[in-house]
N, CA, C and O atoms as a CHARMM CRD file, in Angstrom:
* protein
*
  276
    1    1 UNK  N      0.82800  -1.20100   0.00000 PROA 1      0.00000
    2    1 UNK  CA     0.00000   0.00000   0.00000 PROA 1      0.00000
    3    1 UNK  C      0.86600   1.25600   0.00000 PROA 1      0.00000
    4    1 UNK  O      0.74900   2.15000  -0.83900 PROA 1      0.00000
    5    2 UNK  N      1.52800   1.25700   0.75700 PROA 2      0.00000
    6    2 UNK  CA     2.89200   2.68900   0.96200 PROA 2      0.00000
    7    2 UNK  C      4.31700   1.97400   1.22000 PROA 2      0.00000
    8    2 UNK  O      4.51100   1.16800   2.13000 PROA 2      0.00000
    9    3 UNK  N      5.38300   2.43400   0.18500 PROA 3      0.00000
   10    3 UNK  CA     6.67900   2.57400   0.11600 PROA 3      0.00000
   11    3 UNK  C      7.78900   3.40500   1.35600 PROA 3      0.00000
   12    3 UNK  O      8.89700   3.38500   1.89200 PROA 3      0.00000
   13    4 UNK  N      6.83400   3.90200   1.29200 PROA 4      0.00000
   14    4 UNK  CA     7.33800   5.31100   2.25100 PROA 4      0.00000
   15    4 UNK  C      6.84300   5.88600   3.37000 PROA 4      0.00000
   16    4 UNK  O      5.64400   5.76800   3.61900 PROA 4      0.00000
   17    5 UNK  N      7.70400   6.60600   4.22400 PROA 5      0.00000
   18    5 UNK  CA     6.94400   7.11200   5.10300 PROA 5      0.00000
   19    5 UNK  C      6.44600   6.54500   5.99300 PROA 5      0.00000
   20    5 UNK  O      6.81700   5.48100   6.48700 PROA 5      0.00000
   21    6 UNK  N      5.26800   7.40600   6.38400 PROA 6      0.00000
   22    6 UNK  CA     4.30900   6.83300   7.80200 PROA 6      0.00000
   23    6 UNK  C      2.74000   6.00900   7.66900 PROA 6      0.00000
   24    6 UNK  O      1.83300   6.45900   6.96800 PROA 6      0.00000
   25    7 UNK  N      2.65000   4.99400   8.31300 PROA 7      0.00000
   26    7 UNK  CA     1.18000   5.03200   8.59000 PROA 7      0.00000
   27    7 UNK  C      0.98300   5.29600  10.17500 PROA 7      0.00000
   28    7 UNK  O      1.96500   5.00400  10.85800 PROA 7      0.00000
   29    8 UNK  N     -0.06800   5.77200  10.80900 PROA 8      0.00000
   30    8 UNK  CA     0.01100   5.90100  12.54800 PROA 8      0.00000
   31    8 UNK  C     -1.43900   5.85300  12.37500 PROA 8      0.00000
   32    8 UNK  O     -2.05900   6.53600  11.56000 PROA 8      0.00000
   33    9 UNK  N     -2.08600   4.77400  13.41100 PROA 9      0.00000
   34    9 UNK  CA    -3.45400   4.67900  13.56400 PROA 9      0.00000
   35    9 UNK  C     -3.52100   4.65000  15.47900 PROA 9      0.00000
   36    9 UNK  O     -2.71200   4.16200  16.26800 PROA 9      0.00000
   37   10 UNK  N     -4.96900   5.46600  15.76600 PROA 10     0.00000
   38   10 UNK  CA    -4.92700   5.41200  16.98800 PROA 10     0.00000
   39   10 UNK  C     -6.23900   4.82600  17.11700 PROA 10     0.00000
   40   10 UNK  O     -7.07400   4.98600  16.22700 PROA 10     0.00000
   41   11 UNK  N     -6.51200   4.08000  18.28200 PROA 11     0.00000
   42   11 UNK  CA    -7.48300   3.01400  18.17000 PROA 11     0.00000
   43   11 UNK  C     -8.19000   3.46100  19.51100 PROA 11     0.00000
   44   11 UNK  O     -7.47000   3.93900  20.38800 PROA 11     0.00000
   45   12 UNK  N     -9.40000   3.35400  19.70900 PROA 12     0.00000
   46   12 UNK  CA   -10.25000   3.48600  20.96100 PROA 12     0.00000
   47   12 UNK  C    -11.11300   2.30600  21.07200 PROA 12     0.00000
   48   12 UNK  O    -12.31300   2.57600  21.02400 PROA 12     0.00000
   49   13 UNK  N    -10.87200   1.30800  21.18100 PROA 13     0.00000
   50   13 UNK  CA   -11.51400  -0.28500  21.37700 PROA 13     0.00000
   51   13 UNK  C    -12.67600  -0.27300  21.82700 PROA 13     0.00000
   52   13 UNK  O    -13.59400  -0.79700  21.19600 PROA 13     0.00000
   53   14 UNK  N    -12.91800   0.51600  23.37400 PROA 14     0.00000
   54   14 UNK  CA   -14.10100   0.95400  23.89200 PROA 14     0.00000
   55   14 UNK  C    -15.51600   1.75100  23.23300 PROA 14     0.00000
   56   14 UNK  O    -16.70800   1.57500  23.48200 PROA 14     0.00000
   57   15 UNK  N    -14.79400   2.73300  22.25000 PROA 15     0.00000
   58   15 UNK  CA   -15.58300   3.83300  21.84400 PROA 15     0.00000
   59   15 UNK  C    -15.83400   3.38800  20.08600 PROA 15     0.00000
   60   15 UNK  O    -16.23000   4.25400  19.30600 PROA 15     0.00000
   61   16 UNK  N    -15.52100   1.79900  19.55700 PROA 16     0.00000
   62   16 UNK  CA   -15.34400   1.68100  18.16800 PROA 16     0.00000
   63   16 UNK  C    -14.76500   2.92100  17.35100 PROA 16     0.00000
   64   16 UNK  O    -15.40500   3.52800  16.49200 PROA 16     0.00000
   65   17 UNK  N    -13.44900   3.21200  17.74700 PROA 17     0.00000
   66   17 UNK  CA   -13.21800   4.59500  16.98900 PROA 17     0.00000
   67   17 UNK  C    -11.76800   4.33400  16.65000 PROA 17     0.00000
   68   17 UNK  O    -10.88800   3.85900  17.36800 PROA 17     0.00000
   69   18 UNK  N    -11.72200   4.68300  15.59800 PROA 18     0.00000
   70   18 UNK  CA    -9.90700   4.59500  15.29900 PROA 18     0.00000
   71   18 UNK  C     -9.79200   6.00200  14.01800 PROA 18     0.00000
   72   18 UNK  O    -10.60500   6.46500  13.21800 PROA 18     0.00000
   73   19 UNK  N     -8.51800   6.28400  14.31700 PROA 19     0.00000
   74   19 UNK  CA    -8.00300   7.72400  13.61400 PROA 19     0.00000
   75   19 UNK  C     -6.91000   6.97500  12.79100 PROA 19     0.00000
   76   19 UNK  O     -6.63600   5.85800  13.23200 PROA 19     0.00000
   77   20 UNK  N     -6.32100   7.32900  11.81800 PROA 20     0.00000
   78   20 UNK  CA    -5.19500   7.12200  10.62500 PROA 20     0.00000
   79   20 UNK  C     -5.06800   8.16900  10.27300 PROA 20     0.00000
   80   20 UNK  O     -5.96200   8.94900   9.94500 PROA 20     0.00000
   81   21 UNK  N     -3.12700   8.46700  10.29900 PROA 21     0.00000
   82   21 UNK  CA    -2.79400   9.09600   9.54700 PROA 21     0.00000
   83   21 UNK  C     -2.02500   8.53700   8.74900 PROA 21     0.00000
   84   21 UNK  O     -1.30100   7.64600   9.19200 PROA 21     0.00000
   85   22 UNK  N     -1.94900   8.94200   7.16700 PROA 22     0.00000
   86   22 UNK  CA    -0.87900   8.02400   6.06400 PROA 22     0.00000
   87   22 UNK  C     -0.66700   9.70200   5.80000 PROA 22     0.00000
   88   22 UNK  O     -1.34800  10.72700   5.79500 PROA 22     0.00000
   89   23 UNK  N      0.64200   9.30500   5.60000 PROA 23     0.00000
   90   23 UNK  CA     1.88300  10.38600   5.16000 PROA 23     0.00000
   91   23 UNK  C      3.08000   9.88300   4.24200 PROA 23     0.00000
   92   23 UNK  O      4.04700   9.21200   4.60400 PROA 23     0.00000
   93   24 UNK  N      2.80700  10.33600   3.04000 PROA 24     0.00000
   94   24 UNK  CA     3.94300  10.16800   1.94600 PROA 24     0.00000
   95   24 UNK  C      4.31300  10.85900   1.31000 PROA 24     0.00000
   96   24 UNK  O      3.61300  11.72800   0.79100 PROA 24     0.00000
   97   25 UNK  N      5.51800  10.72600   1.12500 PROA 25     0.00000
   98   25 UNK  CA     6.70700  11.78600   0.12300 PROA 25     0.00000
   99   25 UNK  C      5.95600  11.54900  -1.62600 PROA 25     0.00000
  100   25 UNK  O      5.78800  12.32400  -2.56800 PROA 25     0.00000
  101   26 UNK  N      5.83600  10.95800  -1.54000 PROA 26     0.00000
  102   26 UNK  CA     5.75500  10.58700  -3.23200 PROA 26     0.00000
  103   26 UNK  C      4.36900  11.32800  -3.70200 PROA 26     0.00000
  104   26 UNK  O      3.35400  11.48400  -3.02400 PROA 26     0.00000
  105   27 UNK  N      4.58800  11.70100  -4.92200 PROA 27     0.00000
  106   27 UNK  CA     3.77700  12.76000  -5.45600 PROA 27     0.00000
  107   27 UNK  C      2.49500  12.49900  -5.67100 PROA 27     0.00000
  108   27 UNK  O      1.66000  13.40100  -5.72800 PROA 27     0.00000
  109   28 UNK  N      2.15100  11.01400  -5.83900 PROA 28     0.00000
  110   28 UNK  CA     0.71300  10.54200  -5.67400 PROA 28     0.00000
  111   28 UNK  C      0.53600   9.56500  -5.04100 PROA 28     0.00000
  112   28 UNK  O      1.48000   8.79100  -4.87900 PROA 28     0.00000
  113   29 UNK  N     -0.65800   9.30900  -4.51700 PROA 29     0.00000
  114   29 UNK  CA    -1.02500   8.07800  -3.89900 PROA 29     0.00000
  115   29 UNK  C     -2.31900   7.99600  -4.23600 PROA 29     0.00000
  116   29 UNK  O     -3.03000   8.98300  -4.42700 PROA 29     0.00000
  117   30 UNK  N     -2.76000   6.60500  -4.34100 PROA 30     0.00000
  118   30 UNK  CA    -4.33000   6.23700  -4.90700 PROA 30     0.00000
  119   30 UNK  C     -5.23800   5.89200  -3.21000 PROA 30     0.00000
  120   30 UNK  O     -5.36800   4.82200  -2.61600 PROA 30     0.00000
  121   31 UNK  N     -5.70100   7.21700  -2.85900 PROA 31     0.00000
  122   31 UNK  CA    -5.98500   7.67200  -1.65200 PROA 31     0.00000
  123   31 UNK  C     -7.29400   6.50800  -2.07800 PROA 31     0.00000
  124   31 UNK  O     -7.55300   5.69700  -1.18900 PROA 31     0.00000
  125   32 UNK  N     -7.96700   6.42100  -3.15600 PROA 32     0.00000
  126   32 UNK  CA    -9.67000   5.43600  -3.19800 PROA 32     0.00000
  127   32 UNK  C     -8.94100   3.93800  -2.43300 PROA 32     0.00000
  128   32 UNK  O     -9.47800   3.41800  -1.45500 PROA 32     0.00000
  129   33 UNK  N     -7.87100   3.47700  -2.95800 PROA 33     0.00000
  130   33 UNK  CA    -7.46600   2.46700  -2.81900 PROA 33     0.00000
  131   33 UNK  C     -7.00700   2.35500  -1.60700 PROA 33     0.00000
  132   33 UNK  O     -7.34500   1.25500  -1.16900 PROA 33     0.00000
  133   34 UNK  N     -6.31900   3.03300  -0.74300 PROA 34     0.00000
  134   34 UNK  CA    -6.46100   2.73700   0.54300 PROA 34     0.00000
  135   34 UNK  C     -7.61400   3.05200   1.13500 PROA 34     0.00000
  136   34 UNK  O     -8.01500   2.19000   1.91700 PROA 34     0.00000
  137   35 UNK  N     -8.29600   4.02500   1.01900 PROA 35     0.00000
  138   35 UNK  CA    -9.95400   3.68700   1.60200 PROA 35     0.00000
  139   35 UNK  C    -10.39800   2.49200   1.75100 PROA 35     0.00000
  140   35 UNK  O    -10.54300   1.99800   2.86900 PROA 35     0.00000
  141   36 UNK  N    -10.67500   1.86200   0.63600 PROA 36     0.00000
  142   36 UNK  CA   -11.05000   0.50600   0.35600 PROA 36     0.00000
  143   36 UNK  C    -10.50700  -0.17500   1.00100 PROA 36     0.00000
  144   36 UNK  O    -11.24700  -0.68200   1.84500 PROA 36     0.00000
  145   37 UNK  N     -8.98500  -0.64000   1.07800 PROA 37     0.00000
  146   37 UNK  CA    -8.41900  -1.44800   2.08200 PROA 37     0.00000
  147   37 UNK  C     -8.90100  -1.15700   3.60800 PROA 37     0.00000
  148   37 UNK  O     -9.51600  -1.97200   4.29700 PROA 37     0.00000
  149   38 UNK  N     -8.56300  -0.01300   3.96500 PROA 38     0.00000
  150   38 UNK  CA    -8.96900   0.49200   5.57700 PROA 38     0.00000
  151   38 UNK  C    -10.16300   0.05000   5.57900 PROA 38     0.00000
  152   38 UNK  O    -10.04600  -1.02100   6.17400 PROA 38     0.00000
  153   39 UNK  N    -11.40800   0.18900   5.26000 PROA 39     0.00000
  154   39 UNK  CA   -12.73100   0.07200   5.02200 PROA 39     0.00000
  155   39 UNK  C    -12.55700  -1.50900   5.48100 PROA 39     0.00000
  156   39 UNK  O    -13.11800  -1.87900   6.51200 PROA 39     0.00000
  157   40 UNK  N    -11.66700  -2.55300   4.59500 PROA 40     0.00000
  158   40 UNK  CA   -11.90200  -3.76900   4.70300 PROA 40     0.00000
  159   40 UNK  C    -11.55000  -4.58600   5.87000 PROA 40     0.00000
  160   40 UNK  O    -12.03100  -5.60700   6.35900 PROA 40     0.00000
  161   41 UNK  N    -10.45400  -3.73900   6.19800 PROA 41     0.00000
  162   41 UNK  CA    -9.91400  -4.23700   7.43300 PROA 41     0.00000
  163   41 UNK  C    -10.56400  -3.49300   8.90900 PROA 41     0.00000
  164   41 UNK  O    -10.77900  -4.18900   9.90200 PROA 41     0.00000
  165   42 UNK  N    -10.71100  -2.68100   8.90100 PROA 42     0.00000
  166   42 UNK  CA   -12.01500  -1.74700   9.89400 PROA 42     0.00000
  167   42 UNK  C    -13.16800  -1.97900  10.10800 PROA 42     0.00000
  168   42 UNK  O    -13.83300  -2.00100  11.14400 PROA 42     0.00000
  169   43 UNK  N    -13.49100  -2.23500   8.61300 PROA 43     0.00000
  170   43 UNK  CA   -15.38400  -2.73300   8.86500 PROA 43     0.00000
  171   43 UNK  C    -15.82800  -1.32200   9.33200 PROA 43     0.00000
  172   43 UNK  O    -16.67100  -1.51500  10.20700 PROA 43     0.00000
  173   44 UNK  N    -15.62500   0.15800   9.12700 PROA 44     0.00000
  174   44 UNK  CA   -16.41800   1.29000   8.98100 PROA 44     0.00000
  175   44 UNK  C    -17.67400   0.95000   8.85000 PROA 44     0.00000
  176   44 UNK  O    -18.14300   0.02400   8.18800 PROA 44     0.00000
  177   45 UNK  N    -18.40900   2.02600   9.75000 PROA 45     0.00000
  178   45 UNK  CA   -19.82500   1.90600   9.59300 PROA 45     0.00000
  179   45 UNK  C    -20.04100   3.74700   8.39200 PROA 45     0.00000
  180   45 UNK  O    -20.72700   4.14600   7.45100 PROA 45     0.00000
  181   46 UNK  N    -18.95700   4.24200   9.28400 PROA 46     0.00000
  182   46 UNK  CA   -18.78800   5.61600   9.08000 PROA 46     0.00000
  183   46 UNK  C    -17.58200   6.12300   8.87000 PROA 46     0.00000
  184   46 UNK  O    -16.65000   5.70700   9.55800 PROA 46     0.00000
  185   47 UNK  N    -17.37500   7.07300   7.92600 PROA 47     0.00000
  186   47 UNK  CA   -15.53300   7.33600   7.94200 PROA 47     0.00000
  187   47 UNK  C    -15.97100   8.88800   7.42900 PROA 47     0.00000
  188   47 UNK  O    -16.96900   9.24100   6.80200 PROA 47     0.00000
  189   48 UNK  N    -14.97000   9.57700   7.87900 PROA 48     0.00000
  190   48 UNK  CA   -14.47000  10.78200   7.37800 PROA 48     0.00000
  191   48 UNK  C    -13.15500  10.68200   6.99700 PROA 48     0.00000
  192   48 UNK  O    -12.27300  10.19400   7.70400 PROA 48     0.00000
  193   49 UNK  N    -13.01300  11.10400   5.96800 PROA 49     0.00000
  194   49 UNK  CA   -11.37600  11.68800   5.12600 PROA 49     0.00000
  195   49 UNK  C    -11.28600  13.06400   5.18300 PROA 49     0.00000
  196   49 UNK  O    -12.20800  13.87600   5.09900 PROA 49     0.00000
  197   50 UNK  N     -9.73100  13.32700   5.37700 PROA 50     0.00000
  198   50 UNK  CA    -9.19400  14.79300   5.22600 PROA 50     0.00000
  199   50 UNK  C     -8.03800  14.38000   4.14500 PROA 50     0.00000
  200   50 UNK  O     -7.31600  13.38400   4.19300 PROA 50     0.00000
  201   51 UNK  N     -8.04900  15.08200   3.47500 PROA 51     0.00000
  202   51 UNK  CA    -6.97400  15.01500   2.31300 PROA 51     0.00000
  203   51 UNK  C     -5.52000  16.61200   2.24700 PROA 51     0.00000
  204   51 UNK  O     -5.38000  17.38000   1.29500 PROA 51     0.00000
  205   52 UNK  N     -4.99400  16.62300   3.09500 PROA 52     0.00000
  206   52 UNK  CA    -4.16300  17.80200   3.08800 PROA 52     0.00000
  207   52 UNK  C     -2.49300  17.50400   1.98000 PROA 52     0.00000
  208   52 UNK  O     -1.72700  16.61000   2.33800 PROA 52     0.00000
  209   53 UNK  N     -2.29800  18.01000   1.23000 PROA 53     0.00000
  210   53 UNK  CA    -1.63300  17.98800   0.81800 PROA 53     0.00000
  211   53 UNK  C     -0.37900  18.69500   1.35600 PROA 53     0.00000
  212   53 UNK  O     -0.50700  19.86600   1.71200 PROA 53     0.00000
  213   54 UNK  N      0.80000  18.10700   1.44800 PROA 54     0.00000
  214   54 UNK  CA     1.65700  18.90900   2.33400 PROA 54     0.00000
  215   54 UNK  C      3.33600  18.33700   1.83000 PROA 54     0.00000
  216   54 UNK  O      3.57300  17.16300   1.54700 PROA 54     0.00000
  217   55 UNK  N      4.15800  19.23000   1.81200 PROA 55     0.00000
  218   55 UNK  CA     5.28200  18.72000   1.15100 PROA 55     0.00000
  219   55 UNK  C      5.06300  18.85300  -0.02200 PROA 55     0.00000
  220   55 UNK  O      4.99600  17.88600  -0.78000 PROA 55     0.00000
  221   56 UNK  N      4.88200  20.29100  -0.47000 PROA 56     0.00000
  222   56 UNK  CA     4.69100  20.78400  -2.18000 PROA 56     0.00000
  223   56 UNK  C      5.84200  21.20200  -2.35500 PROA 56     0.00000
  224   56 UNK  O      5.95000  21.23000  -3.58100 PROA 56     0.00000
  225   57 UNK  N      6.77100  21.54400  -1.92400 PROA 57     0.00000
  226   57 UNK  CA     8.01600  22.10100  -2.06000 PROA 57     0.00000
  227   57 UNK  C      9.27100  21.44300  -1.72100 PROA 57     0.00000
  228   57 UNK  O     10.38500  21.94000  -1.55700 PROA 57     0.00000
  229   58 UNK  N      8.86100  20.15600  -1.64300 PROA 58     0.00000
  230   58 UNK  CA     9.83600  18.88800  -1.53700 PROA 58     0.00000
  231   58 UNK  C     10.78700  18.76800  -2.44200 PROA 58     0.00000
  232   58 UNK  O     10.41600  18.43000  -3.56600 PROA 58     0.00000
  233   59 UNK  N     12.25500  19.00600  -2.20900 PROA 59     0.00000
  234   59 UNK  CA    12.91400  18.95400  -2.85700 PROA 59     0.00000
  235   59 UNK  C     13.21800  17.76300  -3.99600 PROA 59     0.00000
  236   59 UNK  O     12.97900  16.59500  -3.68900 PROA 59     0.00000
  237   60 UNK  N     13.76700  18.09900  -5.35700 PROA 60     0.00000
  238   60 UNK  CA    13.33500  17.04500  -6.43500 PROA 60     0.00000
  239   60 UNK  C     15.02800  16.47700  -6.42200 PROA 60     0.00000
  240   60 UNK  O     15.18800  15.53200  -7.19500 PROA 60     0.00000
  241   61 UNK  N     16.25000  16.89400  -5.69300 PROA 61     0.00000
  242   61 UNK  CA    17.46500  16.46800  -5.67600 PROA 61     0.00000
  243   61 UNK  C     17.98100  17.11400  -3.93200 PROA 61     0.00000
  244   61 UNK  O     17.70700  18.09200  -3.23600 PROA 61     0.00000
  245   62 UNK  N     19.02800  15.64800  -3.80300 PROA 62     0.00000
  246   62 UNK  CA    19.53700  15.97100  -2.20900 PROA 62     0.00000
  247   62 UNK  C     20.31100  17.27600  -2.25600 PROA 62     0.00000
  248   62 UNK  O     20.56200  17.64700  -3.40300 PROA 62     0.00000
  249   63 UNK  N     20.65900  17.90100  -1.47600 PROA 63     0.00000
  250   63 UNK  CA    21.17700  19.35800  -0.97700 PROA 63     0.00000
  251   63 UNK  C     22.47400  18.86600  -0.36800 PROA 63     0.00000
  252   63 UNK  O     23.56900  19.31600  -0.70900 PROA 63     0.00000
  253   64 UNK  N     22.31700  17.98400   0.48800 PROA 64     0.00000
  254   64 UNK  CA    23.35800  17.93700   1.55600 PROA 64     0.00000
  255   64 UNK  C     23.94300  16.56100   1.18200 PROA 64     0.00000
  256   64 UNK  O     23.25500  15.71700   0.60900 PROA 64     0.00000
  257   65 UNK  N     25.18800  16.36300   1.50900 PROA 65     0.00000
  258   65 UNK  CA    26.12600  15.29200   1.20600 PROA 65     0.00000
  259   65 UNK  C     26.13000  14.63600   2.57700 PROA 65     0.00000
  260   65 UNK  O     26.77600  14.98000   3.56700 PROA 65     0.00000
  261   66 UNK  N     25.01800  13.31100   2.39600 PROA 66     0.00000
  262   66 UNK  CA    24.76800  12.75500   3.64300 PROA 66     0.00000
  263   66 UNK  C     26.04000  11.81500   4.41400 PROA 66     0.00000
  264   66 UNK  O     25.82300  11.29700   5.50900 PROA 66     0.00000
  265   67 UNK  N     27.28100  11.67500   3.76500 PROA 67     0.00000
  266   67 UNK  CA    28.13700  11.01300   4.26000 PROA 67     0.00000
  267   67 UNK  C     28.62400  11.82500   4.86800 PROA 67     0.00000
  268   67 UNK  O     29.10400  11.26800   5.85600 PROA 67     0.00000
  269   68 UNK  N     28.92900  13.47600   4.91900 PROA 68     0.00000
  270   68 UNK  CA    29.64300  14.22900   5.54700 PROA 68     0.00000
  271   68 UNK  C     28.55000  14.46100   6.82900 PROA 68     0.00000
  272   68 UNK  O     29.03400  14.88500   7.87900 PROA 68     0.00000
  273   69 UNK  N     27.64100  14.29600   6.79300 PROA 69     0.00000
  274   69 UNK  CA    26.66200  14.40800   8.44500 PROA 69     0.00000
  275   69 UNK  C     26.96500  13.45600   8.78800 PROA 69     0.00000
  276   69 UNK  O     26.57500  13.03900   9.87800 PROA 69     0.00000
């Protein structure tokens, strides 16, 4: 599903409630397609999505010469 990056889900067992965040560098992701998965593995009765796009100015080549850090 993701190469990269983060997934972080927070779960409330008691309250049937769980939060996800997916966070990736890469310029697209087929956001329907993880719905669908989450959906399958969750069993949602109800879901809200936020879609923020972030890391528009992500550099397209390294800056820094990571052997010298």
């Amino acid at each position: 599903m993701i190469a990269e990056s983060h997934l972080s889900f927070h779960t409330f067992p008691a309250r049937g409630f769980v939060t996800a965040d997916i966070y990736t560098c890469k310029e697209y992701i087929d956001t329907n397609a993880v719905l669908v998965e989450l959906r399958g593995v969750f069993k949602f009765e109800r879901c809200e999505t936020h879609l923020v796009k972030r890391g528009r100015n992500y550099p397209t080549e390294n800056i820094y010469d990571v052997k010298a850090l």
